[in-house]
N, C-alpha and C positions, 0 to 999 in steps of 0.2 A: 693245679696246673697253671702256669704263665700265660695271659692271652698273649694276643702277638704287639700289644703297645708295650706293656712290659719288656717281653722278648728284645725288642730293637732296645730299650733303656739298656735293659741286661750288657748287649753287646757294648754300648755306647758309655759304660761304666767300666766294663769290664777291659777296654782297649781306647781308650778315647780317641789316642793320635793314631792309630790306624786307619791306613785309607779305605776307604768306605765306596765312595763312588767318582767315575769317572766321564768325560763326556769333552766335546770337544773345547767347550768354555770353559770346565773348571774342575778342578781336584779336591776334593772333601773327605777328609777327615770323619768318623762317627759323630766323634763331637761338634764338628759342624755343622755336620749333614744335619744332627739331631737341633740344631737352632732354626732351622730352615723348616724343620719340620711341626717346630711349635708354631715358627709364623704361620705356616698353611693350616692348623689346628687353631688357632686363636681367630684366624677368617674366616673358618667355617662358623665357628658358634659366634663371632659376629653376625653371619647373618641370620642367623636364629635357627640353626642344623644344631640337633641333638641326639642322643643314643638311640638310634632302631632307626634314623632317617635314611635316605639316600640322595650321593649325588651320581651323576655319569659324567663321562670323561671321554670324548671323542681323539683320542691323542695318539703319538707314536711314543716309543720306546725313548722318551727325554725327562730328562729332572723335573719339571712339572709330573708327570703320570708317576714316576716311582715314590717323589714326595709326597705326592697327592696321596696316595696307597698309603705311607705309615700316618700318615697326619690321621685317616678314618679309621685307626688301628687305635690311635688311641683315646680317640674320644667314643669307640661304637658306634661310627657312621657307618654305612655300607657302601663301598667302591663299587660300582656299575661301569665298568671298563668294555668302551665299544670298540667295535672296530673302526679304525679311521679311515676305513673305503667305504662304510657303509652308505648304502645311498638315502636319500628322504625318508622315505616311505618307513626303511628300517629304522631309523632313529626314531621316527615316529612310532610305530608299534613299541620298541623298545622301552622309550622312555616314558611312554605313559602304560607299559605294564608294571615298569620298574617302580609307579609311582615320584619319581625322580624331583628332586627340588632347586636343583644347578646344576648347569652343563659348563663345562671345560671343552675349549676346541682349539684349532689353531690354524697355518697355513693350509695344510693338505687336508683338511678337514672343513675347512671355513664353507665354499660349495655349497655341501650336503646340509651341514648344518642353517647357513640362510635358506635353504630350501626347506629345510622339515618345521612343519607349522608347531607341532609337540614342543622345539626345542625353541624355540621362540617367544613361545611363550611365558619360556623360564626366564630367572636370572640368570644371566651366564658371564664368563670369564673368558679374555681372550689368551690365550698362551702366545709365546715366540714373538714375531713382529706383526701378527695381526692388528689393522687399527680401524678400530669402531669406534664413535664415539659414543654408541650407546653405552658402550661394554668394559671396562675395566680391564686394564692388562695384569696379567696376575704380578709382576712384580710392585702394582699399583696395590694391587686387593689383600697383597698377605702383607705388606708393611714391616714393622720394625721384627728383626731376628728376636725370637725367644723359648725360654727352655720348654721342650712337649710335658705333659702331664698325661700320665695312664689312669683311663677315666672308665674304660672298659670290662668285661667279664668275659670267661670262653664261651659264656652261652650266647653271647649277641655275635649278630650275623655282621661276617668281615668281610667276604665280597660275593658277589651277584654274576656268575659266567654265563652269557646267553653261548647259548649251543651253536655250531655250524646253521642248523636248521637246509640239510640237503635234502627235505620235503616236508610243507610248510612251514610256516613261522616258527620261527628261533624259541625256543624253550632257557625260562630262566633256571638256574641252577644256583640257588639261595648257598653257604658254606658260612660254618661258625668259625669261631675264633680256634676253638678246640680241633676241629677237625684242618683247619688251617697249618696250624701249628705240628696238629703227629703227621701232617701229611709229607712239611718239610722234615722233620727231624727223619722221618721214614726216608726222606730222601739221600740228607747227607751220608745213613748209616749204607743204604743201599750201595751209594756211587761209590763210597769209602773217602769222601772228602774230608782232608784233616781240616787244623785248621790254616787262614789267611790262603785260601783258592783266591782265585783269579777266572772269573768267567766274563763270556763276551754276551751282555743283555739284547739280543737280537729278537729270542723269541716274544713276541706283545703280550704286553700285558692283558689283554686281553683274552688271555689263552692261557688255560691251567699250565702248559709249559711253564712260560714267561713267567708268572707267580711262582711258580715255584723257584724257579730260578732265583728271583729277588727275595725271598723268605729265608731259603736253604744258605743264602750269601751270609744273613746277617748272623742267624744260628753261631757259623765257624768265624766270625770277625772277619769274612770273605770280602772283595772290592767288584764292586758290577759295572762294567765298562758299556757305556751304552753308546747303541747302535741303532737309532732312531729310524731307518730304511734300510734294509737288506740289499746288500752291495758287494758282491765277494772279493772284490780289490780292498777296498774298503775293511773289510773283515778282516784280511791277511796284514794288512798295514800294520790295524790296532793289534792282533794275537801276537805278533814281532814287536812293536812297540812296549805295548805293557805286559809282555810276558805273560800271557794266559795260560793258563792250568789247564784247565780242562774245558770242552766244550758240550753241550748239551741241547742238538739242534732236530728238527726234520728233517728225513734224508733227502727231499729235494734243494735244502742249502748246503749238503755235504756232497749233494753229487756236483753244486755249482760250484764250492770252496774248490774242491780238488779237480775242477776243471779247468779252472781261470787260466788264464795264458799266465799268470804271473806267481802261480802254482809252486813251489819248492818245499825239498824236507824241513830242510832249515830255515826256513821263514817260521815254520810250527812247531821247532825243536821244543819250546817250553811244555807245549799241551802232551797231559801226561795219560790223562783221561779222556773217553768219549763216551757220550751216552746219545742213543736215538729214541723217539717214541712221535705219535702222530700220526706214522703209518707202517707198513712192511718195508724192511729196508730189502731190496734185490739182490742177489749172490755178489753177482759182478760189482756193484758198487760197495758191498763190504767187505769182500775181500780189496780193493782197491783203497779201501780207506786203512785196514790193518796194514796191508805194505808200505801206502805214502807215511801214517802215523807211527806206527809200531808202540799203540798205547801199553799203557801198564795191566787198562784194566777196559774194554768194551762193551757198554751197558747198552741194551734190546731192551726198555722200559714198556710195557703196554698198560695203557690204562687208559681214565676217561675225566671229563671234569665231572662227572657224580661222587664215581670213588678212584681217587688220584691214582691208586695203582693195586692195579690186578695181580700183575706177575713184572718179575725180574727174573734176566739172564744176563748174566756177569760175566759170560763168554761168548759171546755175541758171534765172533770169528771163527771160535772153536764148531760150534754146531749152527751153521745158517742155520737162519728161517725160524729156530725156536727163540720162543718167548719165556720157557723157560719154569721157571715155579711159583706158585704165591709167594707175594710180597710179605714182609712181616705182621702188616696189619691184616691180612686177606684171607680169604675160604673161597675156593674157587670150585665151578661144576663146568662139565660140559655136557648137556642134557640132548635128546634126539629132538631134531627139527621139530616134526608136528608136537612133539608137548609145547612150543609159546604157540602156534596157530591156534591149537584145541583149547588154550588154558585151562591144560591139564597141572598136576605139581611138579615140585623142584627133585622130587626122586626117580624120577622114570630117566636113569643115569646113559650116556651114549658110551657103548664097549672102548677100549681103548682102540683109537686108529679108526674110529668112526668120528664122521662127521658130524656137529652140533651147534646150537646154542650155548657160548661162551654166558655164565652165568657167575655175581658175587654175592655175596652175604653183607644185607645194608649194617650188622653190628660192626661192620669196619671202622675201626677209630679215623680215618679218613675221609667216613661215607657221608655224602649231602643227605636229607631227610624226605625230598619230594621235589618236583618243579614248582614255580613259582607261579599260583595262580595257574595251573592246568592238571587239574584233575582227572582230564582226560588221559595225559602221557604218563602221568602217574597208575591211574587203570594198565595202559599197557607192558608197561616197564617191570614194575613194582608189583612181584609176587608172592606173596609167606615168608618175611623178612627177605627175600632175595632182586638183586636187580637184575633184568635182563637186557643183558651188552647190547643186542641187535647184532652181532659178531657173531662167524661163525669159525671154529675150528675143531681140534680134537687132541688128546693125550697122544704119543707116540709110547711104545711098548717100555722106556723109560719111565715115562711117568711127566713128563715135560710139553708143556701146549704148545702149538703151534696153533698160528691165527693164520686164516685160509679167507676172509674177507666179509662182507658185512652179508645178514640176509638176504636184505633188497635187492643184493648184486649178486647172487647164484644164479649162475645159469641154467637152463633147463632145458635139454637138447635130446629127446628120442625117451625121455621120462627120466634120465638121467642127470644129479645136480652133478653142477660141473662149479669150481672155482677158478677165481680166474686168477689169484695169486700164484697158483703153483706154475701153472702157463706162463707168466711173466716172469717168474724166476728162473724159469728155461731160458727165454728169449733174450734176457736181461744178458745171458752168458756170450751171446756170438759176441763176435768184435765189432762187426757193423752196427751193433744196435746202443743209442746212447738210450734212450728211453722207450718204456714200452707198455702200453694198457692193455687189459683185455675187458671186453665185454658182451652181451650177447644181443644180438638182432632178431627182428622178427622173420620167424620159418616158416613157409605156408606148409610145409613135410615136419621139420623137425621141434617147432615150435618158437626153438630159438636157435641160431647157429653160431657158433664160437669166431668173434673177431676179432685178430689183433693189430690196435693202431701204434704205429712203429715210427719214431723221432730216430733217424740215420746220423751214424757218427761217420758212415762211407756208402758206397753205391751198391746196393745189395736189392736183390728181388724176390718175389714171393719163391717162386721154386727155389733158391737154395734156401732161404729161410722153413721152407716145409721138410724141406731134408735135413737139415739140423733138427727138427724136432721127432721126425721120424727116428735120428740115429740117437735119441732119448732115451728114459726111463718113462716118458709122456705116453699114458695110454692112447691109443688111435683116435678112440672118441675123444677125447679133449684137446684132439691138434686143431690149431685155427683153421678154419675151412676158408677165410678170407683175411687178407692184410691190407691195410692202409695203410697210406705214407704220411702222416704231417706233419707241419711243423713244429708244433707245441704239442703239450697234451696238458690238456685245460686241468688246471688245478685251482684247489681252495686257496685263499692268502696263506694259511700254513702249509700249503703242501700237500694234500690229500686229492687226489686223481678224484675227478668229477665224471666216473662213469656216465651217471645221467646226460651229461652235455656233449658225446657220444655218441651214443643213442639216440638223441636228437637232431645230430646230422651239425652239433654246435663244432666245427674245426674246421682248420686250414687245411685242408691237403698241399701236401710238398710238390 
């Protein structure tokens, strides 16, 4: 098998003058890009980084972060891609779990990083126009263009994803070269991406999306147009400009795409594909994205940065709400609740149409091996070869899963679990409602009581909002007994609805 420093040679052999990457300062070639990529490989082991080291990278989606990614591809360095909101604290826990030996930062990043004592302590690299005089600007540090060398093996680790961590500290997620590589190829075969696609690099690298994205690109001799800050004016410009293919986002950048005041079919005529994963996409926004696109082909991806992909649905449109079937690398369960409470085993199986524990099989040629330095999350996760998601859903009498939302966030109202996805796929349908969460509050009677916080596209009230869901297929007990109006609904940088901040009483009211 190919690590993935090979891999890019592959491509960059195999199509040289094909364009490779894009960005607002420059247009590269494979063959180019692949010069740029030995300079950043020839600076690493200048400064004395070798096979199994690591560096981190506090960056946005720009030519430094995706070069930076193959350069460690092919000397065996390990990429620790952070997030560039992170604040002090987290760069600090991070980089000195990661063990990390250089940090890479830049404007939107510069802040956190003079504040976090960990990363200061390193050498580090300035990206963009940052100016320190401590620091070296990386067009200073990676010096004269020259050809990459593939110095690597599938068994050394290719990059380092710390987790969301939406209760405590972020969990590193260690990924080989090997599992890197079937996780793209699983990808391109999945999406059916021929070759020379065209995708928009928005998702961070950061974020098992965004890797894949950049991995899957080089595979097909693909061009990745990067989009260093999510902008959906911005987004529409470049998809019309360089004729994008296909796109492959979180549905809260496709509900913003197809909002925009500057919004049209024909701005997106080229995009032939779409693919979601991140979170549950809502009725109303995917039927709304099948009308304005009218893709060829609409992928409902669910997976995780452990093991990149659980299940695929290729008809996204045709059957909201499912997820669809294991992926080709995958074994999937859906087991009943108290078996992970109990840590009981992986056979105590949930009937079809019952509720569970979404569960995969770690022999996934995709599958990470453990967290990084936390044996603890490894104890909870990690059962007789099997990982447990923390997700819950169930098979429909098809045979097809459906993801109904995380454990933590089951409601539990008169002894009753309640999810709050199926709630918000309701809600998601009126016209008044542009966005919508559900979560559950403390009951001195019921325990918890079902609430839904509601982002208005017009002036609408709790009474007829209770009467649309009355004139449901929603059982009684899981109508919201209370709505809110506000303005946002607090989400992760990718997208994922922060029930917790909620609950906490964290929002606007409108």
């Amino acid at each position: 098998m190919l690590d993935l420093g090979r891999t890019f040679l592959q491509a960059a052999e195999r199509e040289p003058g094909r364009l490779a990457f894009v960005d607002a300062q420059r247009r590269l070639s494979y063959a180019q890009w692949a010069l740029h990529i030995g300079a950043a490989q020839a600076a690493l082991e200048r400064e004395g980084l070798r096979n199994g080291d690591r560096i981190a990278t506090v960056l946005q989606n720009r030519f430094e972060s995706a070069t930076l990614h193959w350069a460690c591809q092919m000397s065996g360095i390990t990429i620790v891609p952070l997030n560039w909101r992170s604040k002090p604290d987290e760069i600090d826990y991070c980089v000195d779990n990661a063990d990390a030996k250089l940090v890479f930062y830049e404007p939107a990043s510069a802040e956190s990083f003079t504040s976090s004592q960990a990363a200061r302590r390193l050498p580090a690299v300035a990206c963009a126009d940052v100016v320190r005089a401590s620091h070296p600007s990386y067009a200073e540090w990676t010096g004269a263009a020259c050809n990459p060398r593939a110095c690597a093996s599938v068994e050394d680790f290719s990059v380092m994803l710390f987790t969301s961590g939406t209760t405590g500290k972020p969990k590193g997620v260690p990924r080989r070269h090997r599992a890197e590589r079937a996780a793209a190829i699983a990808h391109v075969a999945q999406n059916l991406y021929p070759r020379h696609e065209v995708t928009l690099g928005v998702m961070p690298l950061y974020h098992t999306m965004g890797v894949r994205t950049l991995l899957s690109l080089c595979v097909i001799n693909g061009a990745y147009v990067a989009l260093p800050k999510w902008d959906a004016e911005t987004a529409l410009t470049l998809i019309e400009k360089e004729k994008v293919t296909h796109l492959y986002l979180v549905p809260t950048l496709y509900h913003d795409l197809v909002n925009a005041p500057g919004f049209a079919p024909e701005r997106v005529r080229t995009v032939r594909k779409l693919g979601f994963a991140g979170a549950p996409m809502h009725d109303a926004l995917l039927l709304k994205l099948d009308k304005a696109f009218r893709p060829e082909l609409f992928v409902n991806h669910y997976g995780s940065s452990e093991i990149y992909t659980f299940t695929i649905n290729q008809r996204a449109a045709h059957k909201p709400g499912s997820a669809g079937r294991a992926g080709v690398n995958a074994r999937i369960r859906v087991v009943k609740l108290d078996t992970a409470t109990k840590r009981m085993g992986v056979e105590d199986l949930a009937a079809p149409r019952e509720e569970g524990q979404i569960i995969c099989e770690l022999s996934s040629d995709e599958a990470f091996e453990g967290y990084w330095k936390r044996d603890d999350a490894n104890q909870k996760a990690l059962h007789d070869g099997w990982y447990f998601t923390g997700d819950t859903g169930y098979f429909d009498a098809d045979g097809e899963l459906f993801v109904t939302g995380r454990v933590d966030d089951m409601i539990i109202s008169g002894g009753e679990n309640i999810s709050p996805v199926e709630i918000e796929s309701i809600l998601s349908l009126h016209p008044s409602v542009d966005e919508v969460a559900v979560a559950g509050l403390k009951d001195e009677r019921w325990g918890q009581r079902v609430v839904a916080f509601v982002k208005c596209s017009a002036v609408i009230d709790p009474e007829t909002l209770d009467a649309y869901c009355r004139q449901s297929d929603l059982m009684n007990l899981k109508r919201p007994r209370e709505y809110v109006f506000v303005k946002e609904i607090p989400k992760s940088p990718v997208g994922k609805v922060l029930r917790r901040k909620l609950v906490a009483g964290e929002y606007e009211r409108a």
